[in-house]
Steps between C-alpha positions, in 0.01 A plus 500: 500500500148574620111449444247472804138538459409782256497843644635603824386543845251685590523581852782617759618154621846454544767333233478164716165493565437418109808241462325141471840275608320144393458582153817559235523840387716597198696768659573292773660191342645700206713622827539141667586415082816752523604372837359781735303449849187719439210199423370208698450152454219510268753705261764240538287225434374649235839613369640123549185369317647719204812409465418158517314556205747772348828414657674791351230742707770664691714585215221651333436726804823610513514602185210687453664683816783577253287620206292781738905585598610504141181680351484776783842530467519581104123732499706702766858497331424459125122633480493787715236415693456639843134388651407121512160369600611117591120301580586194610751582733540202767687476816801753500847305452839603327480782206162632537361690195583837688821330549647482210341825352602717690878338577456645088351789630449676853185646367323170380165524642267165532165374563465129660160303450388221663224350657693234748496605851790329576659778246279794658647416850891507330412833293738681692774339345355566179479897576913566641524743177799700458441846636442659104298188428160382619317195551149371583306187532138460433268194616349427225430220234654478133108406374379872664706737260270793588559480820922425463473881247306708680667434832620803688837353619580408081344879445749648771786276393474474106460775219269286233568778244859384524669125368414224756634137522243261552608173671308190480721220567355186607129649570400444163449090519278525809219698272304221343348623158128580675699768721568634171868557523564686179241754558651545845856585362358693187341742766797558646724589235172711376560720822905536439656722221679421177860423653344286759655112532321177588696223613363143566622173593209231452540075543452329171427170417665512162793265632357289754370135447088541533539225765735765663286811412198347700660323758670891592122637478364263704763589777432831555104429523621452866461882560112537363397597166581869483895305507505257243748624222380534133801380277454693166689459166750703355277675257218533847827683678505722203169605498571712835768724225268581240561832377836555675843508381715169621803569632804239362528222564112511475304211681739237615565283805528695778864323572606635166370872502768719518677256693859501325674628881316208707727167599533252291359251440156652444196272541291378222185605379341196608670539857338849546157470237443861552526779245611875575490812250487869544318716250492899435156666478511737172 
């Protein structure tokens, strides 16, 4: 999904105007990754230099596609939950968060964050909310929580005194540890209220070859620092869930959570090397 430089703009320039197309950006080929036109050649390069390194890339963009589907899909049907705050949220495609909530419910309401332009100048598809729903999209970065809370688009659009689902899928492995990613997402569940949801999807090392691992690191240098993903363990993943309540199956490949309706055959752990849980805020 997406990282740029830390913050957000600071002036009135337009969308384009802050779109660099010579250097990779993780939005960008994460769409060129699940087969859409929105990036350049930087992104493709970039994207090809990946899965030359991971060869299974694709697959494991696809099905992290799948898990945001699946895990929207039961915190609207099974959970209850009826506002979503999804940071992270890349260039619109097929099933949007708002998407799927509110094809669970009409009166879904969502927040979209991200700091991409490229996903700033699509936010209109990203705010065609039912007519009981609502939607908004804020530019700003994951690493600026302050900012993300006391917006006055998430203020107009979400109740924080009622359950919220936070989504964090693939954001979380583009926060290296001196961003202090744990701190980030503890201040954002600090702001929700018991009933809230966080659900993450993060790349892992745990199955890959190191020659693997670092060759796969080394290919998204391509798009500057702030892009380079941070692979973390199993037991690093958990660390974003501490002090929540997992919901089953718990943390798990993302091909294998909740995925019992998906065809067959489903791909391997190693294929996707990306874990996926959901957990309940008591």
């Amino acid at each position: 999904m997406t990282t740029d430089a830390p913050g957000t703009s600071t002036g009135p320039a337009h969308p384009s105007d802050r779109i660099d197309t010579s250097v990779a950006h993780p939005a960008r080929r994460y769409n060129y990754l699940l087969g859409g036109k929105d990036n350049f050649q930087a992104d493709r390069d970039s994207g090809d230099a990946m899965a030359a390194a991971f060869p299974t890339i694709r697959t494991a963009a696809l099905e992290n596609r799948r898990f945001l589907k699946r895990a929207v899909g039961h915190l609207a049907r099974e959970a209850g939950v009826r506002q979503f705050l999804d940071i992270g949220t890349g260039i619109p495609t097929a099933d949007n968060t708002h998407e799927v909530a509110q094809a669970a419910d009409p009166k879904a309401r969502v927040v979209y964050v991200d700091n991409d332009p490229i996903v700033l100048a699509h936010a209109r598809a990203l705010l065609t909310s039912t007519p009981e729903g609502a939607t908004a999209y804020i530019d700003a970065d994951l690493r600026d929580p302050e900012r993300i809370l006391s917006h006055p688009d998430l203020l107009r659009t979400l109740d924080l005194g009622q359950p919220v689902a936070l989504m964090l899928v693939a954001i979380l492995h583009f926060l290296p540890d001196p961003d202090h990613p744990y701190d980030v997402v503890r201040r954002l569940l600090e702001a929700l209220p018991a009933g809230s949801y966080l659900a993450a999807s993060h790349a892992t090392y745990d199955h890959l070859p190191e020659q693997v691992a670092q060759e796969s690191i080394a290919a998204t240098r391509t798009g500057g620092a702030n892009n380079v993903i941070s692979l973390r363990s199993r037991a690093e993943f958990a660390g974003f869930f501490a002090g929540l309540e997992l919901v089953d199956p718990g943390i798990v490949s993302i091909a294998q959570w909740r995925a019992e309706r998906e065809p067959l055959p489903r791909p391997s752990v190693v294929d996707v090397s990306m874990y996926g849980a959901v957990a309940r805020k008591p």
